[in-house]
Kinemage of the C-alpha trace (Angstrom):
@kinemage 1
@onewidth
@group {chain A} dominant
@subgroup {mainchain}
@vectorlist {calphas} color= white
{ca unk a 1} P 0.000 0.000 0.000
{ca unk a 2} L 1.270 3.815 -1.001
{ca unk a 3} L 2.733 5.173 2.332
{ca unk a 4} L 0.074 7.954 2.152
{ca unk a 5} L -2.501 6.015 1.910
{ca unk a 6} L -1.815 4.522 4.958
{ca unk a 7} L -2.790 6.259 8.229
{ca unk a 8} L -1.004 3.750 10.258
{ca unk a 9} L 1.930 4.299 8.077
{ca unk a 10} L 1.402 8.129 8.486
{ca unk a 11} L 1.080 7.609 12.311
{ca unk a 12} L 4.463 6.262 12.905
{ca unk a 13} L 6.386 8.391 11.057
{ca unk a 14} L 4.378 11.664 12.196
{ca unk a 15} L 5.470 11.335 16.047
{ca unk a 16} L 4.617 14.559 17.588
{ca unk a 17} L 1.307 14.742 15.226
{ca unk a 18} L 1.547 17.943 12.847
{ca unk a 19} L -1.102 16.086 10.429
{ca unk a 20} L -3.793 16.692 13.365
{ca unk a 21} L -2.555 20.241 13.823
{ca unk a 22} L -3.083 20.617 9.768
{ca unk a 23} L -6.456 19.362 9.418
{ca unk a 24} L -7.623 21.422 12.650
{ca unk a 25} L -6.586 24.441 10.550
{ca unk a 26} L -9.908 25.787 10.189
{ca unk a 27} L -10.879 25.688 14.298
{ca unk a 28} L -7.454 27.420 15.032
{ca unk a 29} L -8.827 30.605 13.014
{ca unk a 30} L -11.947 30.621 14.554
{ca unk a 31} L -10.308 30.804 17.877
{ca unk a 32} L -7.836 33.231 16.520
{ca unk a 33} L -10.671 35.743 15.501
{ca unk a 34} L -12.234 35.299 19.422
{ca unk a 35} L -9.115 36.214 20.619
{ca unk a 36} L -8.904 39.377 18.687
{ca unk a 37} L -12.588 40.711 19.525
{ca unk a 38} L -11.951 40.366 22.484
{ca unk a 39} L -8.994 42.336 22.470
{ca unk a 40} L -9.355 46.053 23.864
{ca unk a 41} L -7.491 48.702 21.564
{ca unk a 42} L -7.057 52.366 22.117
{ca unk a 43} L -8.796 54.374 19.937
{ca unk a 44} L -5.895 56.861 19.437
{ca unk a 45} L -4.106 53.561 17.555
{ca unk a 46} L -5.965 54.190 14.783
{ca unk a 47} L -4.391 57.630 14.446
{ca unk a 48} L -0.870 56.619 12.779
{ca unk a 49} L 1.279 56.753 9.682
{ca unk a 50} L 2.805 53.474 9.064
{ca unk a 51} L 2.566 49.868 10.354
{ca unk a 52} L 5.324 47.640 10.982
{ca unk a 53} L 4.797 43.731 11.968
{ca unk a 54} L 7.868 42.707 13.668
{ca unk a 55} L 8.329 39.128 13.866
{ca unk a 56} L 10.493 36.405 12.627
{ca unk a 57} L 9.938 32.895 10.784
{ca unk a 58} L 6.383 31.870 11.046
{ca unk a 59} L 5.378 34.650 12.926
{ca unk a 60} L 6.336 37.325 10.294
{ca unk a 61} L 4.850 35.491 7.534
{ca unk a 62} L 1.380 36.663 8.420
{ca unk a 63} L 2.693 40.259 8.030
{ca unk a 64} L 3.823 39.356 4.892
{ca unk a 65} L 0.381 38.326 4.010
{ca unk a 66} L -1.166 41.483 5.492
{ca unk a 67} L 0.909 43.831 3.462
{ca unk a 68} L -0.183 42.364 -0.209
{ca unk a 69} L -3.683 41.779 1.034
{ca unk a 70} L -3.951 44.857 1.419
{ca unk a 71} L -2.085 47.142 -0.284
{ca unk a 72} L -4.789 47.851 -2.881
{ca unk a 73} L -7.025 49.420 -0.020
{ca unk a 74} L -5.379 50.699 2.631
{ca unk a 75} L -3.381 54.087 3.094
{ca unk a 76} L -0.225 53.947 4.980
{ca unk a 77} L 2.273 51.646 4.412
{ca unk a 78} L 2.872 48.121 6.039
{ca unk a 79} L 6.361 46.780 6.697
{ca unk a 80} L 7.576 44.115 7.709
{ca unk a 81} L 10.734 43.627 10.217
{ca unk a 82} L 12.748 40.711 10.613
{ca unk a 83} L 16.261 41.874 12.452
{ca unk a 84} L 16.953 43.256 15.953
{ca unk a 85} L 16.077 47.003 15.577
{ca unk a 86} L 13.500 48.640 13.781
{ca unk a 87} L 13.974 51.013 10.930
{ca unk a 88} L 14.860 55.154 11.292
{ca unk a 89} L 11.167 55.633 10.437
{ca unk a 90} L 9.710 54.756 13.558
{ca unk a 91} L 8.013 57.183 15.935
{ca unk a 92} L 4.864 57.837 17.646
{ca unk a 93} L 2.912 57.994 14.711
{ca unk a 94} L 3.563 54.056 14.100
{ca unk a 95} L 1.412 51.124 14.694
{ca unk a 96} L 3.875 48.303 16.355
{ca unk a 97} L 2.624 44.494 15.971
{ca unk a 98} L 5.090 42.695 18.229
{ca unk a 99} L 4.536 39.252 16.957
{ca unk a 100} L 5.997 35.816 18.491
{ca unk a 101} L 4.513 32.757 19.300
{ca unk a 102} L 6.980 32.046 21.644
{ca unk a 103} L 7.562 34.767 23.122
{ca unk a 104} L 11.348 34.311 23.306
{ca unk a 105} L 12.436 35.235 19.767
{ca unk a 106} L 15.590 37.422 20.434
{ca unk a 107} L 14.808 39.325 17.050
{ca unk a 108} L 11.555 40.677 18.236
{ca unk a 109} L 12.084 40.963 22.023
{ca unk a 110} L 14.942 43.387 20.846
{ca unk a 111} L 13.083 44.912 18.437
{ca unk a 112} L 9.751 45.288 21.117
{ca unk a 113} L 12.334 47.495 23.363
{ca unk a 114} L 13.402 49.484 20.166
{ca unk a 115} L 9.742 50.323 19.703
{ca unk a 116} L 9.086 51.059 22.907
{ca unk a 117} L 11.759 53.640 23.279
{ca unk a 118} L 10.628 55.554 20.113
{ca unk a 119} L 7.320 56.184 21.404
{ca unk a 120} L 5.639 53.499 18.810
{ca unk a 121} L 1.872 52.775 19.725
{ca unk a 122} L 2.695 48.524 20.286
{ca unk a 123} L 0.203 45.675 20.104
{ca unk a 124} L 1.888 42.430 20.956
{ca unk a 125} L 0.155 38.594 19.357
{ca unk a 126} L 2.108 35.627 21.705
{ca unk a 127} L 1.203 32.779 23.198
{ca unk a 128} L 3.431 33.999 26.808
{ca unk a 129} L 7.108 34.023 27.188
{ca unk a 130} L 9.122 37.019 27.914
{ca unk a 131} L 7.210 39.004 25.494
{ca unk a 132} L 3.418 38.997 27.249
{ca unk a 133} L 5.107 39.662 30.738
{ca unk a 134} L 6.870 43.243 28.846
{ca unk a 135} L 4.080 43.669 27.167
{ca unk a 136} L 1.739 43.144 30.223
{ca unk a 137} L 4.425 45.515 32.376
{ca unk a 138} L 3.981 48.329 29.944
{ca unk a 139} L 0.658 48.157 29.855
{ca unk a 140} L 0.403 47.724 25.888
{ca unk a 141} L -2.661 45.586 24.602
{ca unk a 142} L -2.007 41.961 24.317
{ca unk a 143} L -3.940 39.263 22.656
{ca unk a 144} L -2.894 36.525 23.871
{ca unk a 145} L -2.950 33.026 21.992
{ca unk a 146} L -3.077 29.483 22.572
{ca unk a 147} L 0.520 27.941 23.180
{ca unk a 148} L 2.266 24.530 22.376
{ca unk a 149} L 2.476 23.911 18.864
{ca unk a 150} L 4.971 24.839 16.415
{ca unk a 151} L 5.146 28.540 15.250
{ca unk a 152} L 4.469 27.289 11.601
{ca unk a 153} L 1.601 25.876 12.373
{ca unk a 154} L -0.405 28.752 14.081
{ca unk a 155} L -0.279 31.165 11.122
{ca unk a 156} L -4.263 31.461 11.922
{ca unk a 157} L -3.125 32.766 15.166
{ca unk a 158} L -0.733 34.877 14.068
{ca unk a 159} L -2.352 36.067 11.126
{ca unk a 160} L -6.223 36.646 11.893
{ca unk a 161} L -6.030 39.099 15.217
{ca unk a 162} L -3.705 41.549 13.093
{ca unk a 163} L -6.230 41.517 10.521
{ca unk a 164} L -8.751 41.799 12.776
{ca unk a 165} L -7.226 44.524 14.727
{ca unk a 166} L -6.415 46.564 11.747
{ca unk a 167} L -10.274 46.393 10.854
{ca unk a 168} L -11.537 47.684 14.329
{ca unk a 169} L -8.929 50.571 13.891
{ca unk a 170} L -10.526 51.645 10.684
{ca unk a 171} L -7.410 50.810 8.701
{ca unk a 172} L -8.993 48.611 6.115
{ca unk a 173} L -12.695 48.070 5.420
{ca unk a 174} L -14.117 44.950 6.970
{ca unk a 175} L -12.759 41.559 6.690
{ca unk a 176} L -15.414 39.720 8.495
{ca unk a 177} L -17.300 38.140 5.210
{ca unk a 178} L -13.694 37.247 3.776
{ca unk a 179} L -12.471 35.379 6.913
{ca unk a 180} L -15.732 33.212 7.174
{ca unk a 181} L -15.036 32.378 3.217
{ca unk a 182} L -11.713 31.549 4.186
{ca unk a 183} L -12.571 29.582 7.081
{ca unk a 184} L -15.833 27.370 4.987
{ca unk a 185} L -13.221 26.687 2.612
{ca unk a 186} L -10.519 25.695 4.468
{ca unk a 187} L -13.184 23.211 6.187
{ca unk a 188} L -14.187 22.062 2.708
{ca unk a 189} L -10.189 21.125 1.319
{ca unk a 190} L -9.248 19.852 4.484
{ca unk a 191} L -11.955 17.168 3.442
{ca unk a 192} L -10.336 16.153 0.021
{ca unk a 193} L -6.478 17.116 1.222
{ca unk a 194} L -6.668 15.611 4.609
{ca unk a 195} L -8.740 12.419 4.094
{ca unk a 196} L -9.161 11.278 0.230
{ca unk a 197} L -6.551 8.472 -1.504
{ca unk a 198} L -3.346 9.446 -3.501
{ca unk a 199} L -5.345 8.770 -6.990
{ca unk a 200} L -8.203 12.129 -6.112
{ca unk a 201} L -6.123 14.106 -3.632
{ca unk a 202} L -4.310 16.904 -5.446
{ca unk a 203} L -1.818 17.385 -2.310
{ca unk a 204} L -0.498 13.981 -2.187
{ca unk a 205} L 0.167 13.941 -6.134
{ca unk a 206} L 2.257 17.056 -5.238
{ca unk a 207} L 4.442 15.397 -3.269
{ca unk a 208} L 5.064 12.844 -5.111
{ca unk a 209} L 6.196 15.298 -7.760
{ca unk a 210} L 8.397 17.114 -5.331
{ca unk a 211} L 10.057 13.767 -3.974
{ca unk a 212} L 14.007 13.438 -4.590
{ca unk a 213} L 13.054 16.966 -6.504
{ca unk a 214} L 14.658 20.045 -5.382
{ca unk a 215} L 11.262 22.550 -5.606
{ca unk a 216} L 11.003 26.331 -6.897
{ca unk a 217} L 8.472 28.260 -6.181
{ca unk a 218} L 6.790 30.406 -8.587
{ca unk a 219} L 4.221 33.137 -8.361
{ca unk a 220} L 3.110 36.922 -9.584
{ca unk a 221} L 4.745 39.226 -7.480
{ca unk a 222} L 1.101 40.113 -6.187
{ca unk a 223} L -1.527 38.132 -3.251
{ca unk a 224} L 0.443 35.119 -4.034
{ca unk a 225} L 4.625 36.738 -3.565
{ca unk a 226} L 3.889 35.766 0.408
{ca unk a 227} L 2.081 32.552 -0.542
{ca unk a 228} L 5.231 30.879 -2.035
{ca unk a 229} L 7.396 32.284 0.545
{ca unk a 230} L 5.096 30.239 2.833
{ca unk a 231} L 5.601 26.766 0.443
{ca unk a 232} L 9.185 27.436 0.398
{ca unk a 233} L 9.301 27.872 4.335
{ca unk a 234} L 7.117 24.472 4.471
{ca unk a 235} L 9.107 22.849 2.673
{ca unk a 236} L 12.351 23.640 4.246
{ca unk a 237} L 10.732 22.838 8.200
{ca unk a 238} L 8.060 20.305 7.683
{ca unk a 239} L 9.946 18.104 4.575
{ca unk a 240} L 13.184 19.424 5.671
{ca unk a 241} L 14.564 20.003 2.013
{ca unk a 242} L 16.149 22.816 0.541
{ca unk a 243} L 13.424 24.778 -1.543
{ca unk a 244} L 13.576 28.077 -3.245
{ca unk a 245} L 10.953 30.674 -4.524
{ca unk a 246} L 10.463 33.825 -7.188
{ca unk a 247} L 8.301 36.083 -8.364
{ca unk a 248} L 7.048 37.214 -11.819
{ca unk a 249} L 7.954 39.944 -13.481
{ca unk a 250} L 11.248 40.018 -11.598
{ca unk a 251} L 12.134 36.168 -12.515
{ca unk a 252} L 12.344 37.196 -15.939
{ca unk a 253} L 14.769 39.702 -15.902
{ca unk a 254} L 17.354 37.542 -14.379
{ca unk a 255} L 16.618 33.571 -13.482
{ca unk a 256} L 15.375 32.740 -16.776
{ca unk a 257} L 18.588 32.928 -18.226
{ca unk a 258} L 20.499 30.620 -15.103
{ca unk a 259} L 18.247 28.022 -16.608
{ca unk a 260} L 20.570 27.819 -19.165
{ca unk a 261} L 23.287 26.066 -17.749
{ca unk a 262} L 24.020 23.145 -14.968
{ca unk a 263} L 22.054 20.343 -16.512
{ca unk a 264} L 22.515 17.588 -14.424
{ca unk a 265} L 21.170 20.002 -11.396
{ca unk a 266} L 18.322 21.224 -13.610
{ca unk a 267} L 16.893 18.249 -14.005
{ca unk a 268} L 16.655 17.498 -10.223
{ca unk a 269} L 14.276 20.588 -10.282
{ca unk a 270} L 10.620 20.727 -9.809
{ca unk a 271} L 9.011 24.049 -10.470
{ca unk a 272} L 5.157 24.785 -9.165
{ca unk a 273} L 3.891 28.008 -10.357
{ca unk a 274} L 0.823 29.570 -8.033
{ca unk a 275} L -1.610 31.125 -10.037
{ca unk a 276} L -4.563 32.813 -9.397
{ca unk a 277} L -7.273 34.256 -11.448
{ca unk a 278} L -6.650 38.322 -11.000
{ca unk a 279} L -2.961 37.362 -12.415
{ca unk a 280} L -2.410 40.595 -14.402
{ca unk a 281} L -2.822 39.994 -17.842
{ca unk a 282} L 1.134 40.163 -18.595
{ca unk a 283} L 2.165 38.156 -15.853
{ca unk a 284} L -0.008 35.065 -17.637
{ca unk a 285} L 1.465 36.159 -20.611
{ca unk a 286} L 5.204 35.918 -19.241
{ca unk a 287} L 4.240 32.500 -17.223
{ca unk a 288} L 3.356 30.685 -20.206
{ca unk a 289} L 6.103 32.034 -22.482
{ca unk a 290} L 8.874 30.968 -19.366
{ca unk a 291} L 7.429 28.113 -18.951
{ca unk a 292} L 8.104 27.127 -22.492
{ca unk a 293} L 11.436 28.279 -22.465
{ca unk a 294} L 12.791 26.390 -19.896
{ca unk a 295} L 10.441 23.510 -20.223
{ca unk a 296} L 13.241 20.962 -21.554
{ca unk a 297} L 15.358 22.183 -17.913
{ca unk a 298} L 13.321 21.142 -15.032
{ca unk a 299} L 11.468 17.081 -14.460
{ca unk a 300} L 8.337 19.121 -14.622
{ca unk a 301} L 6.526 22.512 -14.412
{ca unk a 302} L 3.158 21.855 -12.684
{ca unk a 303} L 0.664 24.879 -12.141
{ca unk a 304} L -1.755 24.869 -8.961
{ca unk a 305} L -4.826 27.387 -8.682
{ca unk a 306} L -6.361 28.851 -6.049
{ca unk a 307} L -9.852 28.915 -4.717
{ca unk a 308} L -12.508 31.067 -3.802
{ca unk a 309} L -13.667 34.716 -4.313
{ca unk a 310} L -12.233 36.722 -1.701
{ca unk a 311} L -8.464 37.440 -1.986
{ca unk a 312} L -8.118 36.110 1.399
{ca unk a 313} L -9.565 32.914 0.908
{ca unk a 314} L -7.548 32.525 -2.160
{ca unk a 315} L -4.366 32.765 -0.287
{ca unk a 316} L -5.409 30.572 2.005
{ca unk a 317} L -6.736 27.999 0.123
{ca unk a 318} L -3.323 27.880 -1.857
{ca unk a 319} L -1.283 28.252 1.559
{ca unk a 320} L -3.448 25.242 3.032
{ca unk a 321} L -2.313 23.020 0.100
{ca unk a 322} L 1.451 24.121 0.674
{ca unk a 323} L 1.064 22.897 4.508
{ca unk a 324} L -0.592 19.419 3.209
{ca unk a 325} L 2.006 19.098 0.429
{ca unk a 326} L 5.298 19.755 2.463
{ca unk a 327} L 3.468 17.417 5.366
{ca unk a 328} L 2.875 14.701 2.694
{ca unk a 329} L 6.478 14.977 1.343
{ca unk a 330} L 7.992 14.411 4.704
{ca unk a 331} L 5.878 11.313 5.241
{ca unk a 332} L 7.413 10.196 1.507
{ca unk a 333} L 10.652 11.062 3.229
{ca unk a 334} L 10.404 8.955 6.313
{ca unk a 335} L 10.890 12.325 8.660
{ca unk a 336} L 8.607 13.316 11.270
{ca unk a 337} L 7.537 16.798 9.916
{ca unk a 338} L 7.684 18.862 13.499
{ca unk a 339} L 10.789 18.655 14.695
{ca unk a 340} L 13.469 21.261 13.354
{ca unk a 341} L 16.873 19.862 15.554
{ca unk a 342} L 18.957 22.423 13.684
{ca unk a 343} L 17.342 25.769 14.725
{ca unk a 344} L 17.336 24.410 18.386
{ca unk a 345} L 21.201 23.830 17.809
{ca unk a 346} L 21.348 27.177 16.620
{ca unk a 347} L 19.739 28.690 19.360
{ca unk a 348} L 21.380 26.673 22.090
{ca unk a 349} L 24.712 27.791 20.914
{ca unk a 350} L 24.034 31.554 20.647
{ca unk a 351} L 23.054 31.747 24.364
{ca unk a 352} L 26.447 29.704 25.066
């Protein structure tokens, strides 16, 4: 029997149980948006120039995701800051997300005292850790989340009660009817994705591509630039494989031409392309003329869509197949998907 078709299989190999914290996807944002209603703001925090979401790993891809869903809409910029200190244009006229799962991420607990020292109006998302007790300390607002599972696998979490809290500001229209599309779709794939055999479920036959296949992700540099950062971050912690991603139009103005060379590596490539159906009409255009450029280089080029109306929910429909893919890949791999030994190395020596 195929390895993914066999739960049993799947059981022993997924040891501290990311498949359950997959599939539960869709209850983890409904808790996340709780969290954030309940969530007291000053009113004066609507009353700034800039937003920055500080946060690192899987807690900074959800600012990521804020700044492109949004950018058509809303009128000050996002950024997003992944290093110790925050940028020169921080004051008292910016919104501060301090986001860690954690807690304890260095990056953002230094970065939490830079923005408390420039007068920044701070909102902190954690689960605890050293963060909530500053946070709680200096009286900032805190929405606290539920704890215990791997950062990458509370993006709902992390995501929703920024969203959220950007909505109750004023700073974007209202999200509500796009998160409960999201969240009725993610209940729908997790269905087919989670549950249905290798032959009718789209993210198993995407890991079988990827398997022994070193993956590049492509997408417009648009809704979907954040979405294949978040495959390419999968891939690398759940599968644990080196993966790489790009965007169009930028792709074509340089990477097209190093598939040119190195052969033997080329072929050990497997490229997925995101698309999505607001692609501007030149990106399509420049998709399907790369892809037939380079289409002799890589084992294959294989396109995946997303779903639904709202931009939202088609992020997260393609983002939900990226966390079943990598998951489904590590399985093929015989690796329990959750634990990432190196970064804990890593971290254990910088404190030595």
């Amino acid at each position: 029997m195929n390895v993914l078709d066999d739960l049993e299989s799947i059981k022993k190999i997924d040891v501290s149980n990311m498949f359950d914290l997959i599939l539960n996807f869709d209850t983890q944002c409904e808790e996340a948006v709780s969290a954030a209603q309940s969530c007291d703001i000053p009113r004066e925090y609507s009353q700034v120039e800039k937003v920055i979401v500080i946060g690192m790993g899987g807690s900074a891809i959800g600012g990521d995701i804020l700044s492109k869903l949004l950018i058509n809409e809303i009128k000050v910029p996002i950024f997003v800051n992944r290093n110790y200190h925050l940028p020169n244009f921080a004051d008292k006229k910016t919104l501060v997300f301090a986001t860690s799962y954690s807690g304890n991420t260095e990056e953002t607990l230094s970065s939490y005292n830079d923005a408390k020292k420039r007068g920044c109006r701070i909102i902190c998302v954690t689960s605890g850790g050293k963060l909530a007790e500053n946070v709680e300390s200096d009286s900032f607002p805190l929405i606290k989340i539920p704890g215990g599972q791997p950062p990458r696998s509370a993006l709902g979490y992390m995501f929703l009660p920024v969203l959220i809290v950007m909505q109750n500001l004023g700073l974007t229209t209202s999200k509500m009817e796009d998160i409960n599309e999201t969240m009725s779709i993610l209940k729908r794939l997790k269905t087919v994705w989670g549950n249905e055999s290798s032959n009718s479920n789209p993210a198993k036959k995407l890991a079988k591509t990827l398997y022994n296949k070193l993956p590049l992700i492509y997408s417009v540099d648009g809704c979907l630039g954040p979405v294949a950062l978040r495959w390419k971050t999968q891939l690398n912690e759940n599968s644990k494989i080196l993966a790489y991603n790009n965007v169009f139009p930028e792709l074509d103005h340089n990477e097209i031409v190093g598939w040119e060379g190195l052969d033997n590596l080329t072929r050990s490539m497997s490229v997925v392309i995101l698309r999505d159906k607001d692609d501007f009409e030149r990106n399509s255009k420049r998709i399907a003329i790369t892809s037939s450029i380079i289409k002799d280089k890589p084992s294959e080029i294989t396109e995946v869509w997303t779903e639904g109306s709202s931009v939202l929910a088609r992020m997260f429909s393609l983002i939900y197949l990226g966390d079943f893919a990598s998951f489904y890949l590590a399985i093929l791999y015989g690796v329990d998907p959750t634990p990432v030994e190196r970064i804990e190395i890593l971290k254990k020596k910088l404190v030595e």
